[in-house]
N, C-alpha and C positions, 0 to 999 in steps of 0.2 A: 894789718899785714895780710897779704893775700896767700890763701894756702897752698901748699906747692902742688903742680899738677904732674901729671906723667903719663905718657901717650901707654896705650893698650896697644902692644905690638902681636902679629899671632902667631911672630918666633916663637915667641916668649912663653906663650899655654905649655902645658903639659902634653904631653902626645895624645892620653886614652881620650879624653874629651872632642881634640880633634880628631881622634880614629871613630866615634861616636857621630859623629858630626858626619862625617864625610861617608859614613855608610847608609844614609839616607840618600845620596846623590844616583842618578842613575851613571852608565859607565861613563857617556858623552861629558856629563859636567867634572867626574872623576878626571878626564882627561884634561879638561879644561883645565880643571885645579892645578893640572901638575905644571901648569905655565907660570904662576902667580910668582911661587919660591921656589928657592933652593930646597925647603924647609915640607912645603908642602907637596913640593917632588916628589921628593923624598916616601912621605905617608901617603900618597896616593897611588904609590905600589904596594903598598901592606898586601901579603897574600890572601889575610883570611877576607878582605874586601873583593878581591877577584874569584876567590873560591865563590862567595854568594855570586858573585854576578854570572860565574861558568855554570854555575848550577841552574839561576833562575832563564838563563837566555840559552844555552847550549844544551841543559841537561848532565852536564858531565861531572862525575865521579871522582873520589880518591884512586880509584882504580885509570882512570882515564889518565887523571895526571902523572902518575908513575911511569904508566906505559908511556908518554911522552917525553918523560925526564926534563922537563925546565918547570919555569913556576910557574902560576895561577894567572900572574898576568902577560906570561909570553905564552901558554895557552889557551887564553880571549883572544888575544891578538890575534894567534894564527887560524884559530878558529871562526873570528869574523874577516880577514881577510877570503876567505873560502866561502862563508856564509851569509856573509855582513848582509846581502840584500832583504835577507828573507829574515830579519833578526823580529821582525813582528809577527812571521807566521809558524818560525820553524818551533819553537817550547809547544805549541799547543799541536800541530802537527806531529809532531816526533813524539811524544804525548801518547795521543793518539793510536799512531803507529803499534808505539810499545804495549800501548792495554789491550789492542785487537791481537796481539802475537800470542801475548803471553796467558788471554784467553782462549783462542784458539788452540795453543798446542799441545793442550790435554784432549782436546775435542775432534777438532778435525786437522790432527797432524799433516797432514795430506798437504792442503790446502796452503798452510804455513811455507810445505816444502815448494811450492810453484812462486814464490816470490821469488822477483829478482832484483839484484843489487842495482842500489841506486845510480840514476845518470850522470855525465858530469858536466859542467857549464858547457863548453864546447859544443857534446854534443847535444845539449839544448837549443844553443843559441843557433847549429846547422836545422834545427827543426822548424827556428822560426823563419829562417831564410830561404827552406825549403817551401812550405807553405805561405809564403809573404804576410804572417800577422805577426803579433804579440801576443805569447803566452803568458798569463796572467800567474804573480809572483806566486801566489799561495797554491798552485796549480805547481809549476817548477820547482815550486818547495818541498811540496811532500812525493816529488819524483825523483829529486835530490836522496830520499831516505830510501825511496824502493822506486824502480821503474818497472811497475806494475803487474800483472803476475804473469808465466807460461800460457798459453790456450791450451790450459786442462779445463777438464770438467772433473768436480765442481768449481763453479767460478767463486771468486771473494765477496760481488758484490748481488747475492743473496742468489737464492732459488722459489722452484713453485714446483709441485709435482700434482697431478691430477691424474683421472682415470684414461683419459686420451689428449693431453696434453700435459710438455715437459718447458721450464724453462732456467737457465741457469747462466748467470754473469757475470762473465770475465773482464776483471781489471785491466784495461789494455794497454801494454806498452806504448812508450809515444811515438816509437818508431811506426809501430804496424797501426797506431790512433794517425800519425800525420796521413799514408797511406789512404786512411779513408777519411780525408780534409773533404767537406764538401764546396765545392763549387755550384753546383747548380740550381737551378732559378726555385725557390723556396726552402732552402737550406744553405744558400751562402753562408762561406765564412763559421762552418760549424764544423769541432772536434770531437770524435766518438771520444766515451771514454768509457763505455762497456761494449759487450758484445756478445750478443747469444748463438753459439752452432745452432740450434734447435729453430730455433723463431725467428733466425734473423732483427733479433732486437737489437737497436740500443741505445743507452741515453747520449745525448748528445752538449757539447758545451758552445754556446753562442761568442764568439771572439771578437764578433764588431754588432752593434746596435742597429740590427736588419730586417727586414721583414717581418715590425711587430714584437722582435725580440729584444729580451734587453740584455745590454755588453754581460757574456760571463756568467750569467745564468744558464742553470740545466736543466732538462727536460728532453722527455718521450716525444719524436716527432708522431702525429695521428694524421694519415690523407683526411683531407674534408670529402667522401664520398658522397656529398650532395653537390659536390662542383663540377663544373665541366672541362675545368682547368685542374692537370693533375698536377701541377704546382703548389696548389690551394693547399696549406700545409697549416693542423689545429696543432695545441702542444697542451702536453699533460707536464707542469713545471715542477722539477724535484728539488730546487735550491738558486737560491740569488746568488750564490759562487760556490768554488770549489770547498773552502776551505766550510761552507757550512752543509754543505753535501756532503762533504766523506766525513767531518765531524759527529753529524747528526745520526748518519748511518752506525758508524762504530758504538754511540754510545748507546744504541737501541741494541746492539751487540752485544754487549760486555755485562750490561746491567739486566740481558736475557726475557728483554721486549720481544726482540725477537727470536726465537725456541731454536735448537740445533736439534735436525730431524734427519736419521740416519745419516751423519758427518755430514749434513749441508745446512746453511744457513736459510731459514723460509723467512719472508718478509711479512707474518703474520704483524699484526697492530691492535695492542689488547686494549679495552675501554676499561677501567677497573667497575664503573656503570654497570658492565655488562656479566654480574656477578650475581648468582643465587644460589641461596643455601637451606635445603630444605632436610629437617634432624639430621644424621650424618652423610648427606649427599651432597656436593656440589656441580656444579653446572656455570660453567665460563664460556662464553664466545670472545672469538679475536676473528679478524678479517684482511684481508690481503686481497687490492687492489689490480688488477690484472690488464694494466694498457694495452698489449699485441692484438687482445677480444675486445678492446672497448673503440668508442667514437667518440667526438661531440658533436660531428654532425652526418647523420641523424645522432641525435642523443642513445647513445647506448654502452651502458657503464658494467662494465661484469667484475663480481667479485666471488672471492670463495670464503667460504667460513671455516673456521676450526674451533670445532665445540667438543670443550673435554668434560668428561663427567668421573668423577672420581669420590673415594667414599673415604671419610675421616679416617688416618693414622691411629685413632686412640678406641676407633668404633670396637665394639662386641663382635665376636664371631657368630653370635646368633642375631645378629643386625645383618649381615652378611645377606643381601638381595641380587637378585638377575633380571637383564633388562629384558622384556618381554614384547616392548612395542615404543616408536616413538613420536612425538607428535612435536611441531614446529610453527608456532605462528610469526611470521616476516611482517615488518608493517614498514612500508620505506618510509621516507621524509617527506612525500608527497601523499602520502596517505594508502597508498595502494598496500592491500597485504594480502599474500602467497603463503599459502599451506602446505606443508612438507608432512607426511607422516607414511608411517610403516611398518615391518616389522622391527624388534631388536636385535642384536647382534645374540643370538641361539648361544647357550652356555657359557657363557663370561659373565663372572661375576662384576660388581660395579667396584670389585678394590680392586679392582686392575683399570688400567687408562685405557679408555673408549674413546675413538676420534670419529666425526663423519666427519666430511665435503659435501656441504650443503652448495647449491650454486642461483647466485639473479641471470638470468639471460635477458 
């Protein structure tokens, strides 16, 4: 006699197994789901499945959802209807945002306070029709959180200070970035997206595949001063897009790669290589790249050094020494090496922080 059988319906389950199930889905299949049943309608609004998804795609809080007053999955909703474009770039973006803030506002208060609130589709979409490109999503995304900061100085996106040169850059609104769209013959088609009072710098974003450059990569324009065409345009490139540009920048930020030197940010780049520790003295170099002085044609590359010397936390007072002279051997990459030396800095002792600006010309 044949044993009796009986169909597996997924009425029929238990709820927590399919609430188990179903929060492995991202939201798209969540949605999906809710077409199959009545049943799985039903569980595919469970809140605490849309609380994870608000969290992991939007960033939002208990606190967010109160201030909204509905649930978890009518604020996804209304929050990708607003967002929905950028749902791949805004978590890491807004991310971002928030670690550079909340780093910054012990540091350089200031700086914090020249942000400005974000733009909104509209007037995005007038910018791209003003300038006839495409701005690229992850670019409108994290302008969506802030639309870039005041022209103060200090700018957000780093500084240089030297003994006869200043330079410091401002995150540029996209209003006053469309303004300086370029059109002309070896910079077509490029977005500022910083801007120096001082130097007249700034880095630029490429929006169509031009003259050598590629769509949406960033970079320093350099004249070829061996051309006789002043169009001839070399580039010193700081990112393949936005979103690994102002990433890359922030994390060298926060994780304090790059040093906060009298409330500005310097674009120093420390080698951990470039570490010596001789009994309780050390001796670090970091270096900072300096486009506005440099070329590639002729080849001429200027950077500045920041060499700190400082003496152990746990040293003897009678270990306690003074720098009396100092001496520097450069060896570039190509083998060339320049010799710096001189006196010491006259009464400072080495437990305090000694900096020079050593410089390549």
């Amino acid at each position: 006699m044949a044993a009796a059988t009986s169909d597996l319906r997924v009425d029929l389950l238990p709820s927590d197994p399919l609430l188990h199930v179903l929060s492995f889905l991202s939201f798209r299949d969540l949605v999906h789901c809710s077409y199959v049943s009545r049943r799985l309608n039903e569980l595919s609004k469970h809140n605490p499945l849309w609380k994870s998804l608000c969290s992991k795609h939007w960033l939002l809080t208990d606190a967010d959802r109160l201030q909204s007053g509905v649930s978890w999955f009518c604020l996804f909703t209304q929050t990708y209807r607003d967002l929905g474009r950028y749902v791949q770039f805004y978590p890491t973006l807004k991310r971002s945002w928030e670690q550079l803030k909340s780093f910054l506002q012990l540091r350089c208060p200031r700086m914090i306070a020249s942000l400005k609130e974000g733009a909104t589709e509209v007037e995005l979409n007038d910018i791209e029709a003003q300038i006839g490109c495409r701005l690229p999503d992850d670019y409108r995304c994290s302008y969506r959180i802030h639309n870039g900061q005041k022209l103060v100085i200090p700018g957000l996106m780093g500084s240089m200070s030297l003994s006869n040169h200043y330079r410091s850059e401002v995150l540029l609104d996209v209003e006053t970035a469309a303004g300086g769209f370029q059109q002309r013959k070896g910079m077509r088609r490029c977005l500022p997206l910083t801007f120096c009072f001082h130097t007249g710098l700034s880095q630029y974003m490429a929006l169509e595949p031009a003259e050598g450059r590629r769509m949406f990569e960033s970079f320093y324009p350099c004249p070829d001063q061996t051309a006789q065409d002043p169009s001839a345009i070399d580039m010193f490139i700081t990112g393949s897009c936005f979103l690994e540009w102002f990433t890359g920048y922030v994390h060298n930020v926060v994780t304090g790669e790059y040093p906060i030197i009298r409330d500005q940010i310097f674009r120093y780049v420390h080698d951990k290589g470039c570490v010596a520790t001789t009994g309780d003295i050390t001796v670090s170099v970091s270096t900072s790249f300096l486009p506005e002085l440099s070329s590639v044609h002729p080849p001429h590359f200027f950077f500045t050094y920041r060499i700190r010397i400082e003496m152990s936390s746990v040293a003897s007072p009678e270990a306690a020494c003074q720098l009396d002279s100092r001496y520097w051997k450069i060896t570039t990459s190509d083998g060339n090496v320049e010799e710096v030396q001189g006196p010491g800095v006259v009464g400072t002792l080495c437990s305090f922080l000694l900096l020079f600006h050593l410089f390549s010309l």
